[in-house]
C-alpha positions as CSV (number, residue, x, y, z in Angstrom):
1,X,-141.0,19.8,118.4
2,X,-139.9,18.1,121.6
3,X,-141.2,15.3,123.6
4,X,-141.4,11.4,123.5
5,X,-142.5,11.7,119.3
6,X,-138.7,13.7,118.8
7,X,-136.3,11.1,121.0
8,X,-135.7,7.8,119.1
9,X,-132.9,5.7,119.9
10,X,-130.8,3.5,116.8
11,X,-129.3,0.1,117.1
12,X,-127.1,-1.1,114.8
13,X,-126.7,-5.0,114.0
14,X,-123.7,-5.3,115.4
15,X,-125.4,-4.2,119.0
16,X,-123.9,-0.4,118.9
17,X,-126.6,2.1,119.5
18,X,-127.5,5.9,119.8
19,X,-129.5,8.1,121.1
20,X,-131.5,10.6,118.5
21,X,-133.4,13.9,118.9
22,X,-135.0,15.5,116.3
23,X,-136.1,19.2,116.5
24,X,-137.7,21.0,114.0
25,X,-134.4,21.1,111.3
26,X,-131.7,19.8,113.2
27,X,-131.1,16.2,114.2
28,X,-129.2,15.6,117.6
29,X,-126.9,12.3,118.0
30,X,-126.4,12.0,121.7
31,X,-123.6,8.9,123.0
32,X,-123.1,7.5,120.0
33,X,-121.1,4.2,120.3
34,X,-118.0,2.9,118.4
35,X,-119.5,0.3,115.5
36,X,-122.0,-0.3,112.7
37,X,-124.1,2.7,114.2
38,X,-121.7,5.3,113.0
39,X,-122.6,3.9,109.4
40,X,-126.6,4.8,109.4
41,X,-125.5,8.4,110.6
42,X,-123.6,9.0,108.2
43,X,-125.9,7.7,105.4
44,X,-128.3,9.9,107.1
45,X,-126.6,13.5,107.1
46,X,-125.6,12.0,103.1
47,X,-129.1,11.2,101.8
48,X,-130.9,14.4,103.8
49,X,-127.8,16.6,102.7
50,X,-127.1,17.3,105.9
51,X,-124.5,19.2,107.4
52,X,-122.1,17.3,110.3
53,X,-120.9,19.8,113.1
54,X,-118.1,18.5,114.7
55,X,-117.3,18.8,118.5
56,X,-113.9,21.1,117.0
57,X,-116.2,23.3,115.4
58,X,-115.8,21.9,112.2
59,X,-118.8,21.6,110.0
60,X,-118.0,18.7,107.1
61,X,-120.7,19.6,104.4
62,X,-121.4,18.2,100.5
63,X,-120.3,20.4,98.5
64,X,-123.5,20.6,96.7
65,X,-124.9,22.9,99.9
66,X,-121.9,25.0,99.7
67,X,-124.2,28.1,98.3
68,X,-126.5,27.7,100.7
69,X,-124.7,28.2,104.1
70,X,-125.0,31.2,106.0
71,X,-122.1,33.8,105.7
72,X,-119.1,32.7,107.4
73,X,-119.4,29.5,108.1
74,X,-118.3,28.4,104.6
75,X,-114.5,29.2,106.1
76,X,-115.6,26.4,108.8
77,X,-116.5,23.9,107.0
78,X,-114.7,21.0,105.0
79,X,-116.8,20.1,101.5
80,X,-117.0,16.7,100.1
81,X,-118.8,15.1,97.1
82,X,-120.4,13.2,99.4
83,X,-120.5,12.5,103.5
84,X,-118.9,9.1,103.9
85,X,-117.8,7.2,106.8
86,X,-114.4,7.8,105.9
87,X,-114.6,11.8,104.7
88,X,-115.9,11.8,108.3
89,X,-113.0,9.9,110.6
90,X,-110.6,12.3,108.3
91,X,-112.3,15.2,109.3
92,X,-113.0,14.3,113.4
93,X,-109.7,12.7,113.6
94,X,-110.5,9.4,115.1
95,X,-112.1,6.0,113.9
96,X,-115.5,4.9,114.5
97,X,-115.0,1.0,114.1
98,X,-114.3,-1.4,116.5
């Protein structure tokens, strides 16, 4: 699915926003900003039990899709009980607050 119905763009109270794309299974965060908007992502990949791949290859993962990854990437990844702002700015290495 691409197009105008698969580009939505998220802003957060504080006025940080991002872009979003959404195709077929994966959802794309494009220029995301430092702020409140970090906190709806990650809420996002938490509640859809998503899986976060990180720009050093790194995918951070709930645990509770552990079986389910492909072969491999399972020695990739970093598993958490759950996908919270701050199991993410351990992971990437950087804050996402202003």
């Amino acid at each position: 699915m691409t197009g105008p119905d698969s580009e939505f763009w998220i802003l957060a109270a504080d006025g940080s926003e991002v872009e979003v794309d959404v195709s077929g299974c994966v959802i794309g965060i494009e220029r995301p900003e430092v702020g409140k908007v970090w906190e709806i992502i990650i809420e996002l990949a938490d509640r859809v039990s998503g899986t976060v791949f990180l720009p050093s290859g790194t995918f951070l993962c709930r645990e509770d899709v552990r079986a389910q990854l492909p072969e491999g990437m399972e020695s990739d990844s970093v598993f958490v009980q759950e996908i919270t702002l701050e199991a993410f700015e351990s992971v990437a290495g950087h804050s996402t607050r202003r």
